[in-house]
C-alpha positions in Angstrom: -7.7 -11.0 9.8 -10.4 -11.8 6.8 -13.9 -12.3 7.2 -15.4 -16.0 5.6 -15.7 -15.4 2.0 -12.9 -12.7 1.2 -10.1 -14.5 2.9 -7.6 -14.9 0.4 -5.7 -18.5 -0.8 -3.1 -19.5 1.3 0.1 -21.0 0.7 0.8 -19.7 -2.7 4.5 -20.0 -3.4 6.0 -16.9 -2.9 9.1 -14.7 -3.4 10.7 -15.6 -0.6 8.8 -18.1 1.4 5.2 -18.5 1.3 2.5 -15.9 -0.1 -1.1 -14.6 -0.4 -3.5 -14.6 -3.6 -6.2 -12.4 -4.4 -9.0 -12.7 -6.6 -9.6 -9.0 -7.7 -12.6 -9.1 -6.3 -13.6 -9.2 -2.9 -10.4 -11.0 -0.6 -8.5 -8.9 1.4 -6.6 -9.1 4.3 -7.4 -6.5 7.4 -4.6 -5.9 10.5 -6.4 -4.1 13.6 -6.0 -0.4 14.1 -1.8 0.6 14.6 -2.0 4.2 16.4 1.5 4.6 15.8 1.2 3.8 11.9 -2.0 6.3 11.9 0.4 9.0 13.5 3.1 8.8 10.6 2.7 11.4 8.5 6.2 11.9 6.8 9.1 9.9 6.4 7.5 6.4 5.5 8.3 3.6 3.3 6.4 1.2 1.9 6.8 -2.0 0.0 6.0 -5.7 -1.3 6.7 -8.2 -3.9 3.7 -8.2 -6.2 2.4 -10.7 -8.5 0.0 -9.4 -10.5 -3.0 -11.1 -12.3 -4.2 -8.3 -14.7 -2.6 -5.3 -15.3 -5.8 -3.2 -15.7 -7.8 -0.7 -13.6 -6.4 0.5 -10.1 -5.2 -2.4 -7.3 -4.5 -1.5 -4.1 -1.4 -3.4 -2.5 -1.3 -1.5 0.7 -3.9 1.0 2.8 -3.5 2.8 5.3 -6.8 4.5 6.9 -9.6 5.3 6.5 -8.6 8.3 8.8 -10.4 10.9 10.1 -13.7 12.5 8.2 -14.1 11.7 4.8 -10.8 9.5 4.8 -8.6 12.5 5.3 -5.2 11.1 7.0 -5.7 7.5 5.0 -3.1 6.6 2.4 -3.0 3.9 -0.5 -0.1 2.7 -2.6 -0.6 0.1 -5.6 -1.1 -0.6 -9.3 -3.0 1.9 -11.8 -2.9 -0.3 -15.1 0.9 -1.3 -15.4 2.1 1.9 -13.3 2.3 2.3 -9.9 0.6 5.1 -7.8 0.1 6.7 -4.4 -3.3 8.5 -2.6 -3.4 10.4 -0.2 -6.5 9.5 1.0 -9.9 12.7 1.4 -8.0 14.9 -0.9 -9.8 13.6 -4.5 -7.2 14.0 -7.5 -5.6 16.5 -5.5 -4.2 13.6 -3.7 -3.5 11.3 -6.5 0.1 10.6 -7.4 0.9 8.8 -10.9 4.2 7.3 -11.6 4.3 5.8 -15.0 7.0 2.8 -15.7 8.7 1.8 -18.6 6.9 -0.6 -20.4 7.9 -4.3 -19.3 8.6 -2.9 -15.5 5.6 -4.8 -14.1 5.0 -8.4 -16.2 1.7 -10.2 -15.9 2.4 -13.1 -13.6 5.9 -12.6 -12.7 6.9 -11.4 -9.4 8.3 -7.7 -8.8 9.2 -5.7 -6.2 7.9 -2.2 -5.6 8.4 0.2 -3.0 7.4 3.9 -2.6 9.0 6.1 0.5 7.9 9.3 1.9 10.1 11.8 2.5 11.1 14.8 4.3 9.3 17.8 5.2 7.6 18.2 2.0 6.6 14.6 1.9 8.6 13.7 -1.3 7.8 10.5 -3.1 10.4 8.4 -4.6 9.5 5.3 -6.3 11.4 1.8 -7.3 10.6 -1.2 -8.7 13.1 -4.1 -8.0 15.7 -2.0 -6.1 16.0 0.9 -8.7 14.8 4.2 -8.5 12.3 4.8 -11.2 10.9 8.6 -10.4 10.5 11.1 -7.8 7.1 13.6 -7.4 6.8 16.1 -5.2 4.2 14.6 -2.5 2.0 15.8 -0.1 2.5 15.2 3.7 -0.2 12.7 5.3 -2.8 13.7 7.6 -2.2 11.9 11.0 -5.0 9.6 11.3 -6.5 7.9 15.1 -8.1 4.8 14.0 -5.5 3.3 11.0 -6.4 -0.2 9.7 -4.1 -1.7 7.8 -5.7 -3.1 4.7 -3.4 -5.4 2.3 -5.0 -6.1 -1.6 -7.4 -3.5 -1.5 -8.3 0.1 -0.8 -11.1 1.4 1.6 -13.2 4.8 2.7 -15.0 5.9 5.3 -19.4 5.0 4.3 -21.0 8.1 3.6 -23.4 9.6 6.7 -22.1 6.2 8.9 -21.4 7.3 12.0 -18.3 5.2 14.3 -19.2 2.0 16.4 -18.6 2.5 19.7 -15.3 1.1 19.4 -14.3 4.4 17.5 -14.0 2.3 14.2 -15.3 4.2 11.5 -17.5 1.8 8.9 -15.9 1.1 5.1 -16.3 0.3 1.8 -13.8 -1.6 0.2 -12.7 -0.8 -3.5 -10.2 -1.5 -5.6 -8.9 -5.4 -5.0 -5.6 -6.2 -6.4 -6.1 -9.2 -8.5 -2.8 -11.6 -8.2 0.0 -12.9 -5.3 1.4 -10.5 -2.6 4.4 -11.1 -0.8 6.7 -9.7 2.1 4.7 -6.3 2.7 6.9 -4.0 4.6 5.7 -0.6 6.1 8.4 1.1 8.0 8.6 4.6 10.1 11.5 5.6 8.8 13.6 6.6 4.9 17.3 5.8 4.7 19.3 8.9 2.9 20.3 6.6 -0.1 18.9 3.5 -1.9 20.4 1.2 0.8 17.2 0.3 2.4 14.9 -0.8 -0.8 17.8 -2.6 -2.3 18.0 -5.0 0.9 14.6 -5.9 1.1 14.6 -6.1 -3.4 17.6 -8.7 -2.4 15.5 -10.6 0.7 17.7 -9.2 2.9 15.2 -7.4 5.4 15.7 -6.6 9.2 13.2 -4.9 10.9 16.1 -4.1 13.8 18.5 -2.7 11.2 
Protein backbone atom coordinates (compact mmCIF):
# COMPACT_ATOMS: atom_id res chain seq x y z
CA UNK A 1 0.00 0.00 0.00
CA UNK A 2 1.41 3.76 -0.85
CA UNK A 3 -0.38 6.75 -1.00
CA UNK A 4 -0.16 8.99 -4.62
CA UNK A 5 3.02 10.67 -4.54
CA UNK A 6 5.35 8.41 -2.19
CA UNK A 7 4.70 5.18 -4.08
CA UNK A 8 7.88 3.97 -5.06
CA UNK A 9 9.09 2.90 -8.97
CA UNK A 10 8.09 -0.31 -9.95
CA UNK A 11 9.76 -2.87 -11.86
CA UNK A 12 13.30 -2.14 -11.09
CA UNK A 13 15.33 -5.21 -11.92
CA UNK A 14 15.95 -6.90 -8.90
CA UNK A 15 18.09 -9.57 -7.13
CA UNK A 16 16.05 -12.15 -7.84
CA UNK A 17 13.05 -11.12 -9.89
CA UNK A 18 11.66 -7.80 -9.86
CA UNK A 19 12.17 -4.93 -7.23
CA UNK A 20 11.25 -1.57 -5.59
CA UNK A 21 13.15 1.97 -5.70
CA UNK A 22 13.10 4.63 -3.33
CA UNK A 23 13.86 8.12 -3.65
CA UNK A 24 15.22 8.90 -0.13
CA UNK A 25 12.75 11.07 0.29
CA UNK A 26 9.26 10.60 0.80
CA UNK A 27 8.23 6.84 -1.05
CA UNK A 28 7.51 4.09 1.03
CA UNK A 29 5.69 1.20 1.06
CA UNK A 30 2.99 0.58 4.14
CA UNK A 31 1.44 -3.33 4.81
CA UNK A 32 -1.85 -3.04 7.12
CA UNK A 33 -1.45 -3.82 10.79
CA UNK A 34 -0.09 -7.84 11.40
CA UNK A 35 -1.23 -8.57 15.28
CA UNK A 36 0.81 -11.51 15.15
CA UNK A 37 4.08 -9.62 13.88
CA UNK A 38 3.14 -6.78 16.73
CA UNK A 39 3.19 -9.79 19.32
CA UNK A 40 6.81 -11.06 18.46
CA UNK A 41 9.01 -9.85 20.79
CA UNK A 42 12.01 -12.42 20.72
CA UNK A 43 13.23 -14.78 18.34
CA UNK A 44 12.85 -12.76 14.96
CA UNK A 45 14.65 -12.47 11.87
CA UNK A 46 14.76 -10.04 9.48
CA UNK A 47 16.11 -9.48 6.02
CA UNK A 48 16.42 -8.01 2.35
CA UNK A 49 18.60 -7.47 -0.53
CA UNK A 50 19.43 -3.75 -0.50
CA UNK A 51 20.60 -1.54 -3.19
CA UNK A 52 21.65 1.44 -1.90
CA UNK A 53 21.79 4.97 -3.47
CA UNK A 54 23.88 6.95 -0.93
CA UNK A 55 25.50 5.58 1.80
CA UNK A 56 24.97 8.63 4.20
CA UNK A 57 22.70 9.39 7.16
CA UNK A 58 20.26 6.61 8.61
CA UNK A 59 17.75 4.48 6.01
CA UNK A 60 15.28 2.47 7.18
CA UNK A 61 14.82 -0.91 5.24
CA UNK A 62 12.24 -2.43 7.47
CA UNK A 63 9.77 -1.06 10.51
CA UNK A 64 7.93 -2.60 12.53
CA UNK A 65 5.48 -0.23 14.85
CA UNK A 66 4.82 2.42 15.80
CA UNK A 67 3.58 0.39 18.99
CA UNK A 68 2.18 1.40 21.89
CA UNK A 69 2.79 5.12 23.56
CA UNK A 70 5.57 6.91 22.46
CA UNK A 71 6.53 4.02 19.93
CA UNK A 72 7.44 1.67 22.70
CA UNK A 73 7.11 -2.04 21.18
CA UNK A 74 8.11 -0.61 17.39
CA UNK A 75 11.36 -1.83 15.91
CA UNK A 76 13.59 -0.58 12.89
CA UNK A 77 16.41 -2.36 11.06
CA UNK A 78 18.47 -0.55 8.18
CA UNK A 79 21.48 1.47 7.05
CA UNK A 80 23.38 4.23 9.38
CA UNK A 81 26.03 5.53 6.78
CA UNK A 82 27.70 2.30 5.39
CA UNK A 83 26.82 0.16 8.72
CA UNK A 84 23.92 -1.45 9.51
CA UNK A 85 21.80 -0.88 12.73
CA UNK A 86 18.74 -1.97 14.76
CA UNK A 87 16.06 0.33 17.11
CA UNK A 88 14.12 -0.65 19.31
CA UNK A 89 11.68 1.65 18.96
CA UNK A 90 10.47 4.48 22.56
CA UNK A 91 13.69 3.61 24.18
CA UNK A 92 16.00 6.82 22.59
CA UNK A 93 19.73 5.68 22.34
CA UNK A 94 19.04 3.33 24.91
CA UNK A 95 17.53 1.41 22.17
CA UNK A 96 19.94 2.01 19.40
CA UNK A 97 22.13 -0.81 18.27
CA UNK A 98 25.30 -0.06 15.87
CA UNK A 99 26.99 -2.65 13.96
CA UNK A 100 29.85 -1.30 12.04
CA UNK A 101 31.12 -3.27 8.75
CA UNK A 102 34.27 -3.59 7.16
CA UNK A 103 34.74 -1.14 4.82
CA UNK A 104 33.53 -2.30 1.17
CA UNK A 105 30.66 -4.61 2.92
CA UNK A 106 27.91 -2.38 1.60
CA UNK A 107 28.88 -0.77 -2.19
CA UNK A 108 27.07 2.18 -3.53
CA UNK A 109 24.74 0.68 -6.22
CA UNK A 110 25.48 -2.87 -5.95
CA UNK A 111 23.10 -5.22 -4.42
CA UNK A 112 23.75 -6.94 -0.84
CA UNK A 113 22.04 -8.93 1.33
CA UNK A 114 21.58 -8.14 5.02
CA UNK A 115 19.86 -9.80 7.68
CA UNK A 116 19.63 -9.21 11.51
CA UNK A 117 17.89 -12.03 13.86
CA UNK A 118 16.72 -11.73 17.31
CA UNK A 119 17.50 -14.09 19.65
CA UNK A 120 16.66 -15.87 22.71
CA UNK A 121 15.61 -14.76 25.95
CA UNK A 122 17.92 -11.87 26.17
CA UNK A 123 16.99 -10.84 22.69
CA UNK A 124 20.59 -11.25 21.20
CA UNK A 125 21.31 -9.64 17.91
CA UNK A 126 23.44 -11.31 15.33
CA UNK A 127 24.11 -9.60 12.19
CA UNK A 128 25.12 -10.73 8.35
CA UNK A 129 25.66 -9.33 5.26
CA UNK A 130 25.55 -11.76 2.29
CA UNK A 131 25.27 -15.01 4.28
CA UNK A 132 28.16 -14.25 6.78
CA UNK A 133 28.05 -13.48 10.19
CA UNK A 134 29.54 -10.08 10.74
CA UNK A 135 28.88 -9.35 14.72
CA UNK A 136 26.74 -10.11 17.59
CA UNK A 137 25.46 -7.34 20.49
CA UNK A 138 23.75 -8.11 23.22
CA UNK A 139 20.01 -6.81 22.38
CA UNK A 140 17.11 -5.85 24.06
CA UNK A 141 13.88 -7.85 23.94
CA UNK A 142 10.93 -5.96 22.01
CA UNK A 143 7.92 -4.63 23.52
CA UNK A 144 4.81 -6.51 22.13
CA UNK A 145 3.03 -3.94 20.18
CA UNK A 146 -1.21 -4.13 19.17
CA UNK A 147 -1.40 -2.10 16.17
CA UNK A 148 2.08 -3.09 14.05
CA UNK A 149 2.32 -1.61 10.51
CA UNK A 150 4.72 -2.89 8.53
CA UNK A 151 6.63 -0.05 6.91
CA UNK A 152 9.40 -1.03 4.09
CA UNK A 153 12.16 2.08 3.06
CA UNK A 154 11.50 4.11 5.94
CA UNK A 155 11.08 4.48 9.62
CA UNK A 156 7.95 5.98 11.49
CA UNK A 157 6.67 7.20 15.28
CA UNK A 158 3.83 7.79 16.82
CA UNK A 159 2.73 12.17 16.35
CA UNK A 160 3.27 13.79 19.46
CA UNK A 161 -0.32 14.67 21.57
CA UNK A 162 -2.29 12.69 18.34
CA UNK A 163 -4.65 10.70 19.77
CA UNK A 164 -5.76 7.00 17.67
CA UNK A 165 -8.47 7.09 14.92
CA UNK A 166 -11.15 5.15 15.76
CA UNK A 167 -9.83 2.35 13.94
CA UNK A 168 -7.14 2.08 16.90
CA UNK A 169 -4.41 3.24 14.33
CA UNK A 170 -2.17 5.58 15.99
CA UNK A 171 -1.14 8.67 13.52
CA UNK A 172 2.87 8.85 12.16
CA UNK A 173 5.48 10.67 11.01
CA UNK A 174 7.63 9.08 8.67
CA UNK A 175 11.56 9.67 8.86
CA UNK A 176 14.36 8.24 7.62
CA UNK A 177 13.66 7.04 3.79
CA UNK A 178 16.22 4.63 2.38
CA UNK A 179 17.40 6.07 -0.75
CA UNK A 180 18.01 3.11 -3.44
CA UNK A 181 16.40 -0.63 -4.69
CA UNK A 182 14.90 -3.08 -2.04
CA UNK A 183 14.41 -6.56 -2.74
CA UNK A 184 12.98 -9.91 -1.21
CA UNK A 185 12.15 -8.45 2.43
CA UNK A 186 11.70 -11.43 4.63
CA UNK A 187 10.43 -11.12 8.32
CA UNK A 188 10.09 -14.43 10.00
CA UNK A 189 8.86 -15.57 13.66
CA UNK A 190 11.35 -17.77 14.19
CA UNK A 191 15.81 -18.05 14.41
CA UNK A 192 17.46 -21.32 13.24
CA UNK A 193 20.40 -22.52 15.79
CA UNK A 194 23.09 -22.05 13.06
CA UNK A 195 23.64 -19.86 9.92
CA UNK A 196 21.45 -22.31 7.87
CA UNK A 197 18.57 -20.05 7.49
CA UNK A 198 20.34 -16.52 6.30
CA UNK A 199 22.52 -18.49 3.94
CA UNK A 200 19.40 -19.82 2.05
CA UNK A 201 17.66 -16.80 1.55
CA UNK A 202 21.65 -14.96 0.76
CA UNK A 203 21.54 -17.94 -2.05
CA UNK A 204 17.63 -17.30 -3.24
CA UNK A 205 16.74 -20.24 -1.80
CA UNK A 206 13.77 -19.16 0.51
CA UNK A 207 10.69 -21.16 1.77
CA UNK A 208 8.46 -19.71 3.89
CA UNK A 209 7.13 -23.54 4.81
CA UNK A 210 10.71 -24.71 5.57
Amino acid sequence: VCVVGACPGAGFRGRFGNAVVFDGLTQYLALPPQKAIGDLRTNITLSAWVRPGKLTGKQAVIHIGPGGPNGLGGLTFGLSDDDLYVQFEGLGQAGLRLQPLAAGSLALNQWSHIAVEIYGAGGQLYFDVDGALVGQQAGLVKAASTHPEIVIGASQHPASDTPPGKDGAVPTVRTDYFAGAIDEVVIQGWVPDDQSSIQALFNGRYNPDD
